[in-house]
C-alpha positions in Angstrom: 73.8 113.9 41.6 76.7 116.3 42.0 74.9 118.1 44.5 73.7 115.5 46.7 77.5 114.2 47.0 78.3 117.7 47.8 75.8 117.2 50.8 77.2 114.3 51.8 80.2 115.4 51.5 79.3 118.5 53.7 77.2 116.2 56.6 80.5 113.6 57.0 82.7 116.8 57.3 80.5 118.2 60.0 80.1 114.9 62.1 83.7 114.7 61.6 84.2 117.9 63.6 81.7 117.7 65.9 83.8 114.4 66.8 86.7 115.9 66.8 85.6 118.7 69.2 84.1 116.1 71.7 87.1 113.9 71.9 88.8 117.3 72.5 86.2 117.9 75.1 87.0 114.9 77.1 90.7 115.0 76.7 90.2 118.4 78.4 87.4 117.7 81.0 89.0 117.4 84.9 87.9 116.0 88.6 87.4 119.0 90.5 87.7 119.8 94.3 86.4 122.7 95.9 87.9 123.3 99.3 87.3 125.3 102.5 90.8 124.9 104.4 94.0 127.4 103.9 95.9 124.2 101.9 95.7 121.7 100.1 97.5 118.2 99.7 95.9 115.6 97.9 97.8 112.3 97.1 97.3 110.6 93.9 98.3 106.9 93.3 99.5 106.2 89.8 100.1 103.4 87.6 103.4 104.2 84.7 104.2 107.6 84.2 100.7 109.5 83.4 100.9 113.6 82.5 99.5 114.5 86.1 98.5 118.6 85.9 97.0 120.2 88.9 95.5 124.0 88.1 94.9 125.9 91.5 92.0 128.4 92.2 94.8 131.4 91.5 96.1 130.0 88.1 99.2 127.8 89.4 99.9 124.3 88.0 101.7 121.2 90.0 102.8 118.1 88.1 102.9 116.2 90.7 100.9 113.4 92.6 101.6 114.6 96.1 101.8 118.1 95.8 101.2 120.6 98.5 99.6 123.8 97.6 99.4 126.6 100.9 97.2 129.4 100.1 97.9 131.4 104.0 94.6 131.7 104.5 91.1 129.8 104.9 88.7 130.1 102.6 86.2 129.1 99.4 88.3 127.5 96.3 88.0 125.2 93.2 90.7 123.1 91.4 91.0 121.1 89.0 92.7 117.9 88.1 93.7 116.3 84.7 95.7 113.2 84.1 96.5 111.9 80.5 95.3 108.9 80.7 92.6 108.4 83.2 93.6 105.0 83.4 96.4 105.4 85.0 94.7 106.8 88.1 94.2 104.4 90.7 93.8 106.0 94.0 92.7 109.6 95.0 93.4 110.1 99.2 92.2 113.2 100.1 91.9 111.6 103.8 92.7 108.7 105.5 93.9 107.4 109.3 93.0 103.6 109.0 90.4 104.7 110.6 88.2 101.7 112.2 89.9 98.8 110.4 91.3 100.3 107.5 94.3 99.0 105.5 97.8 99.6 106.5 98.9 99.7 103.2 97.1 103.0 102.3 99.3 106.0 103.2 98.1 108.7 105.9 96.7 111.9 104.5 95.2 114.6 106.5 91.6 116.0 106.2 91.7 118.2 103.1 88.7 120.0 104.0 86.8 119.0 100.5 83.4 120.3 100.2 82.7 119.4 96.7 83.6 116.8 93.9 82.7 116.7 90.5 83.9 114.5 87.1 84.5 111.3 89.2 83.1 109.7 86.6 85.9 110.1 84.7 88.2 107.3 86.3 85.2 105.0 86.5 86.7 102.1 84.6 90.3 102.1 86.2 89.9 104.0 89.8 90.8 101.6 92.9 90.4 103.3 96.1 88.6 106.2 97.6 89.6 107.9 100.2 87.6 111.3 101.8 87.3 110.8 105.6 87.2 112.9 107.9 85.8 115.9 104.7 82.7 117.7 104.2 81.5 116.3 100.9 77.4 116.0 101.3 77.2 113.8 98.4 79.0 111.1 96.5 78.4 108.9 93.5 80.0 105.9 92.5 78.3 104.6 89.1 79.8 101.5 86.9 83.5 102.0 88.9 84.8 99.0 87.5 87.7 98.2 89.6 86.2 100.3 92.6 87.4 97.7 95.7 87.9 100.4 98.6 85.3 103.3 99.9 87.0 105.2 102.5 84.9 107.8 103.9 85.5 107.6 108.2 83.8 110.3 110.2 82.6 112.2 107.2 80.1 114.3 109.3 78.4 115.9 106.1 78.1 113.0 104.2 74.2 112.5 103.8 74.5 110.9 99.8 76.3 108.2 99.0 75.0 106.2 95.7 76.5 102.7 94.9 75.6 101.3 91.0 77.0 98.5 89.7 80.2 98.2 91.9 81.2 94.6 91.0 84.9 94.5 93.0 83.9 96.7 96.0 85.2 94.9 99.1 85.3 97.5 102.2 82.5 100.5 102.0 83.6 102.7 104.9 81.1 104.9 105.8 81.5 105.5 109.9 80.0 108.1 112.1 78.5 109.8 108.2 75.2 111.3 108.2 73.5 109.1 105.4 69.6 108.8 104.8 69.6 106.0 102.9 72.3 103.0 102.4 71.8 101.0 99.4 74.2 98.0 99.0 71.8 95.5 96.4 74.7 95.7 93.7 77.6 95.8 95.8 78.0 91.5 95.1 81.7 91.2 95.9 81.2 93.2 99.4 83.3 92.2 102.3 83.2 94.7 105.0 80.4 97.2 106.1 81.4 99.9 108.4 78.0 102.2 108.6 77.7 103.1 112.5 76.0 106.3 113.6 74.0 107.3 110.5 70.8 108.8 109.6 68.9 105.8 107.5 66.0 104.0 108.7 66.8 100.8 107.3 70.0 99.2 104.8 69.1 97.3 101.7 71.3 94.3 101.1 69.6 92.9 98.3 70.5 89.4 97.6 74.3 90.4 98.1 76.5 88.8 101.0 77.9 85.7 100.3 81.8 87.0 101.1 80.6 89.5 103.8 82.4 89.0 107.0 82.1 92.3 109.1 79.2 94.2 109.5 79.2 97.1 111.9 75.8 99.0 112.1 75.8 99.7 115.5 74.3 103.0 117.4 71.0 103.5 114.6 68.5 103.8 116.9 66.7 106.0 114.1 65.9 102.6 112.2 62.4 101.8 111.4 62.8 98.8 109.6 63.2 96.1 112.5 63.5 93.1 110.3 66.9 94.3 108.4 69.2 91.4 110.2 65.6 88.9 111.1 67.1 86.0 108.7 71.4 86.2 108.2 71.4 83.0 105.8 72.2 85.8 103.1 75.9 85.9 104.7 77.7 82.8 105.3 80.8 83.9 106.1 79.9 86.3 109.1 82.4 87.0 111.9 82.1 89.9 112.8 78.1 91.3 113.2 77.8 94.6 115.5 74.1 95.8 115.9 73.7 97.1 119.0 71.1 99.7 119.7 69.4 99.6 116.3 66.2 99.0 117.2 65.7 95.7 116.0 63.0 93.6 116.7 61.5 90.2 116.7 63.3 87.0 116.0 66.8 86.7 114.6 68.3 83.7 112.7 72.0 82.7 112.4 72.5 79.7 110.1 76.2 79.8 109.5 79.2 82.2 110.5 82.3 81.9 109.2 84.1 78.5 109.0 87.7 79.4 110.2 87.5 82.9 111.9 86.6 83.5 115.8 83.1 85.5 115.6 81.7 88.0 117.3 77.5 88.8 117.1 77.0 91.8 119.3 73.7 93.5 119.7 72.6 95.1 123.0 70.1 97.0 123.5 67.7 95.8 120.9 64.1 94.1 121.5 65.0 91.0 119.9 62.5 88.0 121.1 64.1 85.0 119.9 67.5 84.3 119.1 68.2 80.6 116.6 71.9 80.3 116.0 71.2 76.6 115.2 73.8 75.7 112.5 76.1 78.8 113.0 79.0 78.6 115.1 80.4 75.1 113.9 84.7 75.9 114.7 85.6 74.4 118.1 89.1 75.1 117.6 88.1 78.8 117.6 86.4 81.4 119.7 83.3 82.9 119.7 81.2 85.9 121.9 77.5 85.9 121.5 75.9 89.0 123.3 72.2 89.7 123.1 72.1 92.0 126.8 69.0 94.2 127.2 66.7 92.6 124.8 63.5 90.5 125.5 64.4 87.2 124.6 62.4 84.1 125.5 64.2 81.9 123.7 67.6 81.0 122.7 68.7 78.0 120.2 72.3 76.8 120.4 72.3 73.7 118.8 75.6 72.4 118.0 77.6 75.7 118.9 80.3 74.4 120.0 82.2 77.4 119.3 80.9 79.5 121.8 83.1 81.0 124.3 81.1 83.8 125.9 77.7 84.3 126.2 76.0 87.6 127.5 72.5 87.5 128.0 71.9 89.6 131.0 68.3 91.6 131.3 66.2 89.6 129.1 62.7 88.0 129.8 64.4 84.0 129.6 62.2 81.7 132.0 63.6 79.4 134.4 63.0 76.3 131.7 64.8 78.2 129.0 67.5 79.5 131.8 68.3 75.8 132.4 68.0 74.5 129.1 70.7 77.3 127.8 73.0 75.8 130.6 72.5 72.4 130.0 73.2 72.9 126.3 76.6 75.2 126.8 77.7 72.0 129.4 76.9 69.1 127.1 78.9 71.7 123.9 82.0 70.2 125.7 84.5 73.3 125.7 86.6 74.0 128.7 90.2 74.4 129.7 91.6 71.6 127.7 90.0 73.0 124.1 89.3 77.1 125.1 92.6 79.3 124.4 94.7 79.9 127.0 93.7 84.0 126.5 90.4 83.7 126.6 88.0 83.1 129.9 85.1 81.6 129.2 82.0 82.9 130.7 78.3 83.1 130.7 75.8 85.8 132.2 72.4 85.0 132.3 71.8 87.7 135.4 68.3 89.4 135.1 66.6 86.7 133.6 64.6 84.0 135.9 66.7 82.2 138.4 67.5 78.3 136.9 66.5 75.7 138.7 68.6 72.7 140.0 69.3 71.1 136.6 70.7 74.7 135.6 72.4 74.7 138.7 73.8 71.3 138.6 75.3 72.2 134.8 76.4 75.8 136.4 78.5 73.4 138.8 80.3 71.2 136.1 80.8 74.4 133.5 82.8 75.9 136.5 84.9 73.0 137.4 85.5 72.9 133.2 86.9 76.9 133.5 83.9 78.7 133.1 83.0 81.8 135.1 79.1 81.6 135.3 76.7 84.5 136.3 72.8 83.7 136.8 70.1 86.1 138.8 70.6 84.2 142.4 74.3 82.8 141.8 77.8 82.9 140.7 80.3 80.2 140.2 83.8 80.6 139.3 86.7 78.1 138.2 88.2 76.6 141.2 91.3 77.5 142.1 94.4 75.2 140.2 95.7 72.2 142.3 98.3 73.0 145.1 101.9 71.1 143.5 104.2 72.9 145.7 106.7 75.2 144.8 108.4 75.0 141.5 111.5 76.0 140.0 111.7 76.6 136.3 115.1 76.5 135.0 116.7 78.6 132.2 120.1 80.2 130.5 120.5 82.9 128.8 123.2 84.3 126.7 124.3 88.1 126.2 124.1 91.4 128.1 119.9 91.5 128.4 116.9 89.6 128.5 113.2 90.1 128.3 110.8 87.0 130.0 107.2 86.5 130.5 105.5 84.3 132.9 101.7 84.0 133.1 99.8 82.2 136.5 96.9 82.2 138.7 96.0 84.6 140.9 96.6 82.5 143.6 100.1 81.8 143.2 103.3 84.2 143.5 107.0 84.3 141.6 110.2 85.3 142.2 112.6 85.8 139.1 116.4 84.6 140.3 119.2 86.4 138.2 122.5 84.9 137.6 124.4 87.2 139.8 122.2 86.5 142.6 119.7 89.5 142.8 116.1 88.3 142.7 112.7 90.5 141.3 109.2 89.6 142.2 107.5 88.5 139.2 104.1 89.6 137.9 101.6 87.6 135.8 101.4 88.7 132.0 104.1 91.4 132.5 107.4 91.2 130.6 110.3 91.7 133.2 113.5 93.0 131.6 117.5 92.4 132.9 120.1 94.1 131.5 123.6 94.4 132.4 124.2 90.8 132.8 127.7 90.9 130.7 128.7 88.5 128.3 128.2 84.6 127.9 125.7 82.6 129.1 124.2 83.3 132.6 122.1 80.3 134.8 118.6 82.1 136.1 115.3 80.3 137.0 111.8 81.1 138.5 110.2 80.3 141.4 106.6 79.8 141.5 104.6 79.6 144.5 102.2 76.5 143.0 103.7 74.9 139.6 100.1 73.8 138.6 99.4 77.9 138.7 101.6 78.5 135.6 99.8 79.0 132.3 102.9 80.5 130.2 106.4 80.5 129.6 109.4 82.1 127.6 110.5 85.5 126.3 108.4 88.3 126.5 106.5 89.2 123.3 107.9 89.9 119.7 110.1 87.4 119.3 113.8 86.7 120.0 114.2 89.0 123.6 114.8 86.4 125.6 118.4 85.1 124.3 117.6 82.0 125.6 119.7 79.0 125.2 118.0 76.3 127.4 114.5 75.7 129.7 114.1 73.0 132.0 111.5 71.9 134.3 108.5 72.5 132.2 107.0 68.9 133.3 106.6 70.5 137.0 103.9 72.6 135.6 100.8 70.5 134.4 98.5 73.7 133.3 101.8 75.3 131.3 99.3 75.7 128.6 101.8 78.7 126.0 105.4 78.1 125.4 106.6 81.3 123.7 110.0 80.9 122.0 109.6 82.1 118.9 112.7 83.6 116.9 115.2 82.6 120.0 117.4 81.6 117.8 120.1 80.2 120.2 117.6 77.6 122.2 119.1 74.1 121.8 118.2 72.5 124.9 114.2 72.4 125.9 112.3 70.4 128.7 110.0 67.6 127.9 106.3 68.7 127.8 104.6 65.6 127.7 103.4 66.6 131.7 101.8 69.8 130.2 98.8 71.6 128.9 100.4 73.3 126.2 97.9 74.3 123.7 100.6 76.8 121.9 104.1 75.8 120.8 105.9 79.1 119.9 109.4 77.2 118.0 109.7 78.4 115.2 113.4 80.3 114.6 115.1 78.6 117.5 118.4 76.2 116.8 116.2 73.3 118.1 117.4 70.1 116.0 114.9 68.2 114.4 115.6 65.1 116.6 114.4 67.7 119.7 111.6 68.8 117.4 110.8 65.0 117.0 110.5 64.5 120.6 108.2 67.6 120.9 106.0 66.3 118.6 105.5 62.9 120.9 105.3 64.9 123.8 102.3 66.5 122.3 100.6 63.4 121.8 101.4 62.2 125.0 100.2 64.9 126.6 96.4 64.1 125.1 95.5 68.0 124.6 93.5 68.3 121.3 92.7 71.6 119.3 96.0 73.3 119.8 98.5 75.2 117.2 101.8 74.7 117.1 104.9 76.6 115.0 107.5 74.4 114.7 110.5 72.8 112.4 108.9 69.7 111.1 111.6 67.2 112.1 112.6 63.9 111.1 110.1 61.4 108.9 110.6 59.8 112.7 107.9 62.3 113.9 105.6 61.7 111.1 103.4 59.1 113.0 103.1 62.0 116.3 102.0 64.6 113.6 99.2 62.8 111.9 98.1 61.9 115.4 98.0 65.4 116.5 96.3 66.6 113.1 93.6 63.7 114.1 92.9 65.7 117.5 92.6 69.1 115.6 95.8 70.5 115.8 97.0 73.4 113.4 100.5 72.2 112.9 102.5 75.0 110.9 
């Protein structure tokens, strides 16, 4: 009995160690990098106060989680990294520009010229971001990262391997202009935004995974063999953005939904696509939306209730004259137009290489152009008609100070003349901010003149807010296409024109000294104006204007 409790005795002490020694073992284990370039500055993002210990390929040790280690010359090297605890480690940057849509809130770091990483595993549970673009890592693994929301890896040229396992928070998987074989995204469930252009894979396997995607970009894969990857989209809901162009994608494509509040964008030229069914998809008319299928060999295209189209590209397909005149037809009876399209966008449809429509195509070619759309078919093109002649129109307007910086949009057709306060004039060009400076103290009268008031689209100080040190605008009701009044942030306007006359589809009025009674009138001039599915920033006024803002929330308006 003695001696088999000197056994146990003797096993428990021996696990014991062997414990001991592994904890040791991981305590001591480190991330390494192997680099090619003559430096190297890394930048780690911590949480607390973690031990942070760097030890270079010649022995030297940094503490610190931006260091900068210069070696004078290029060439092969290893280092390793240790931080007590792990946990702390939320973000290694070892290259990052924004690259492609990437977060501002991620600072810039340089290409390190990485060539190799190992013990990534390590910071599994706790790690955050990624960050390698631009490096020559070939292969990278991401197993059971926990907290794992951000793979940055832009124009990573070498990058062949990438493996994703159970990555249950990953929102934005860069992986641009890489050189992968295969992309594998089935447990990826929380993904959000794709970036995968210019690879090497012949197909992309979603799994059951896109419910909260919104971007894909998967453009310029002409490699792909797998023409059925985007065939049925109900998978992803929320889909604004969907680049596919030149990807070799065949056969029919089907777009139930895209997303409810964003403007949307499904690009993909240059495939061989058939048939196109976006029946469902493309619900938000107070939004925008660009569908562009050039190049393929359509047939046919559904738009049933897509009301939020706003461009629509179809040139060099194989559409027959029914389907040419059934698409116009359908984009006529979807109802959008001047009075419910923004201001910044001009609506237009392309149907050029495809048959010639016929006279019911013709005769809804005729009412989409009188409506603001510019509209291309193989025999044909109609434009807008040019606005109304009003006369000439003079928009008054004080400013106060030494400078000022003013915008004014209009029609081609039309010319404008700035007038200064001390009697010198400057021609005024459409979308271009004029500047005047050296106007001296106080206020100073100045106006425009405009060739045709019904040409005028936009008014105020020029972009960014508060450069236009305006006090006061008057004659607004002589311009009944004014459809943007930008005053945002002029924070000495007390005196505005009525705007009931107007298109104004954009109030900019938030930060000005406007009182709330003036703010109440500018709600029932919107009303009274009758444009629906506009946006307007702006004090909410009195409980006088309540009535005019439920109205205007009735006819779509996003009142903020």
């Amino acid at each position: 009995m003695r001696l088999s409790l000197g056994r146990t005795w003797l096993v428990l002490c021996t696990c014991w160690l062997l414990s001991a020694c592994t904890a040791d073992a991981q305590v001591t284990r480190a991330i390494t990098f192997t680099t090619e370039g003559d430096s190297f500055a890394p930048v780690l993002v911590v949480e607390g106060t973690p031990a942070i210990e760097w030890t270079w390929s010649d022995g030297g040790t940094s503490r610190e989680a931006r260091p900068t280690k210069r070696f004078g010359t290029a060439a092969r090297r290893t280092h390793a990294l240790r931080v007590t605890p792990w946990s702390a480690l939320r973000r290694i940057n070892i290259g990052y520009d924004a690259g492609d849509g990437g977060s501002g809130e991620i600072e810039r770091v340089p290409d390190q010229h990485v060539s190799a990483v190992t013990g990534l595993e390590l910071v599994a549970p706790t790690l955050g971001q990624w960050c390698s673009s631009y490096n020559q890592i070939p292969s990278l693994e991401f197993v059971n990262f926990a907290q794992l929301d951000t793979i940055e890896c832009f124009l990573s040229g070498k990058l062949t391997s990438v493996t994703l396992r159970n990555l249950p928070r990953l929102k934005r998987a860069c992986f641009e202009d890489c050189d992968l074989r295969e992309l594998d995204l089935t447990q990826c469930p929380a993904l959000e935004d794709l970036r995968g252009a210019q690879n090497a894979y012949s197909t992309i396997a979603f799994g059951r995974i896109g419910a909260q995607v919104w971007h894909i970009c998967v453009r310029d894969n002409p490699q792909m063999t797998d023409q059925k990857v985007f065939a049925d989209l109900a998978q992803f809901p929320r889909i604004s953005e969907l680049f596919i162009w030149n990807d070799n994608q065949a056969g029919s494509i089907r777009i139930p939904a895209t997303h409810p509040e964003n403007g949307v964008a499904l690009l993909a030229d240059g495939n061989h696509y058939e048939s196109l069914d976006l029946s469902g998809a493309l619900r938000n008319a107070k939004s925008t939306a660009s569908v562009a299928f050039r190049g393929n060999r359509l047939r046919q295209v559904k738009l049933d209730g897509c009301v939020q189209i706003t461009e629509l590209m179809l040139e060099n397909n194989l559409l027959p004259a029914e389907q040419v005149d059934a698409l116009l037809v359908a984009m006529d009876k979807l109802g959008r137009g001047r009075e419910n399209i923004p201001d910044w966008t001009k609506p237009r449809i392309d149907l050029r290489g495809n048959a010639a429509p016929g006279e019911a195509g013709r005769a809804a070619m005729a009412r989409l152009a009188a409506k603001g759309w510019t509209v291309a078919a193989s025999d044909r093109t109609v434009q807008p008609p040019p606005p109304p002649n009003t006369g000439e129109t003079r928009i008054d307007f004080v400013t106060v100070g030494d400078a000022t910086h003013l915008r004014c949009d209009f029609d081609a057709s039309a010319s404008a003349t700035w007038h200064w306060s001390d009697g010198t004039t400057a021609p005024a060009a459409s979308g271009a901010a004029v500047a005047r400076t050296g106007l001296g103290q106080g206020e100073h009268a100045a106006w425009l003149v405009i060739s045709n008031g019904a040409a005028l689209t936009r008014f105020g100080a020029a972009d960014g807010g508060g450069q236009g040190h305006l006090t006061a605008i008057r004659g607004l009701e002589k311009a009944p296409a004014l459809a943007i009044l930008y005053v945002y942030n002029e924070g000495e306007l007390k005196t505005l024109a009525r705007t009931s006359q107007t298109r104004i589809r954009e109030y900019h009025l938030l930060g000005t000294a406007l009182s709330l009674e003036r703010c109440d009138q500018v709600y029932a001039d919107l009303v009274a104006s009758g444009v629906r599915n506009g946006t307007i920033w702006c004090a909410k006024g009195t409980p006088a204007s309540d009535a005019d803002r439920a109205k205007a929330a009735e006819r779509g308006w996003n009142l903020n």
